[in-house]
Steps between C-alpha positions, in 0.01 A plus 500: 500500500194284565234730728303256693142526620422749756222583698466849591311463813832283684772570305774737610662805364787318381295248345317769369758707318557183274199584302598743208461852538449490884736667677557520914240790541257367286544147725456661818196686348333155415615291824294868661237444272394151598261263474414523131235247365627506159750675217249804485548592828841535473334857310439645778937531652650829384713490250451172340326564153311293246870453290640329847166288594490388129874369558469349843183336432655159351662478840221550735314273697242530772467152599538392841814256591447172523456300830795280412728789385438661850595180681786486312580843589461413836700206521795660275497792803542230764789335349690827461444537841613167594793541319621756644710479788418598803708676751724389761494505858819745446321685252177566749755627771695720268129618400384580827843474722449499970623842576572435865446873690658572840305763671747633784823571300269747254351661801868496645600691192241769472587593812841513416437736248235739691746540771801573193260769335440732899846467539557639141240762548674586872805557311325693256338751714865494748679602209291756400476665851883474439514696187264727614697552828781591350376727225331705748722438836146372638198282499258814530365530110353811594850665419512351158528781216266345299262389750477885624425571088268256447336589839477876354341355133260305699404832723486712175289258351242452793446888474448477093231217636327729732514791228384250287224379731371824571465592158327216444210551788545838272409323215187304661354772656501676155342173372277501770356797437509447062242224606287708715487720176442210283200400739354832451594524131262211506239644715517761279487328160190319650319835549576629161365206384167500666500884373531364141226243555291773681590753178409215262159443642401871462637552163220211430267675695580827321489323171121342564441894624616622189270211274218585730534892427541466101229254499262795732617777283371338169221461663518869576566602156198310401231659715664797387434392171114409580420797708672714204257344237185521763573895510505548132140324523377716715653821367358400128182427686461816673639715151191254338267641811591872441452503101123307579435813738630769257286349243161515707 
């Protein structure tokens, strides 16, 4: 099979899957891909590796088509066109056929059937009344067995409601009164709080007293020292006095 000359930037998919080793995805990833300005950008569409560009390159072409090929194109479109037939007045009114409406039999009709659905619903609710009638010898449902039971389930369970509802106004004022212990849970967390920052600032304060203190009693223990040494002076001085008197 011959492959003709294609040019990536206009040909189709079809057109494109005559090129070896291009398949429909890669196509539709090139006719994506588009423009290109030559063989190397073809690089740049996934899937389509050196291997494939080396084999598709002898049937690449980027030039643009010809002035006369395009009005030849042209002119080939028109005479399909012109040879095709065109439709007949039948054919246009089989496309698009007169629907002729009539607006007062429809509305006749509806009616019709409104007034067929009461009358259905009348002889619904008659026959009903009937059955009822006769299961209970009268119209009053009040008589009904099981009207009088479900009358006694629905008074059974409005008093489970009102048990219910006053345990829950229970419930809220217990709720109520667990936040008023949260608040002062919180008041009181706040206080022990400032205690601890209170507590912390006179450790610090105890802590310079205590520096202060070691610092005055080496100074203590120092004078101690001097005045120590000063009175061994003055008792070696006075034992040096007394031994001068003896001696006179």
């Amino acid at each position: 099979m011959t492959i003709p000359m294609l040019n990536p930037n206009s040909a189709d998919e079809e057109q494109l899957r005559q090129l070896p080793g291009v398949g429909p995805q890669l196509a539709g990833r090139i006719v994506e891909g588009r423009p290109y300005q030559s063989a190397d950008d073809l690089r740049q569409v996934p899937g389509l590796g050196d291997s494939v560009l080396d084999d598709i390159k002898p049937f690449l072409t980027f030039d643009a088509p010809s002035p006369d090929n395009a009005e030849d194109q042209v002119l080939d479109e028109k005479n399909d066109s012109a040879s095709e037939p065109s439709g007949t007045l039948e054919d246009e009114e089989r496309k698009y056929p007169l629907v002729l409406t009539e607006s007062k039999p429809e509305r006749t009709g509806i009616w019709a059937l409104l007034a067929v659905g009461v009358a259905s619903v009348l002889c619904s609710v008659t026959l009903t009344l009937s059955v009822l009638a006769g299961i209970n010898g009268t119209l009053d449902f009040g008589r009904h067995a099981a009207l009088q039971e479900t009358r006694n389930e629905l008074i059974q369970i409005r008093s489970q409601f009102e048990t219910t509802q006053v345990e829950l106004e229970a419930l809220r004022g217990r709720a109520q009164a667990l936040e008023g212990v949260s608040g002062r849970m919180v008041e009181v967390e706040a206080q022990v709080a400032t205690l601890q920052q209170q507590l912390g600032e006179t450790i610090s304060v105890v802590d310079e007293m205590q520096m202060e203190l070691s610092v005055a009693l080496e100074e203590t223990r120092a004078q101690a020292e001097r005045v120590a040494r000063f009175q061994a002076f003055l008792d070696g001085l006075s034992r040096l006095i007394g031994q001068v008197e003896s001696e006179q």
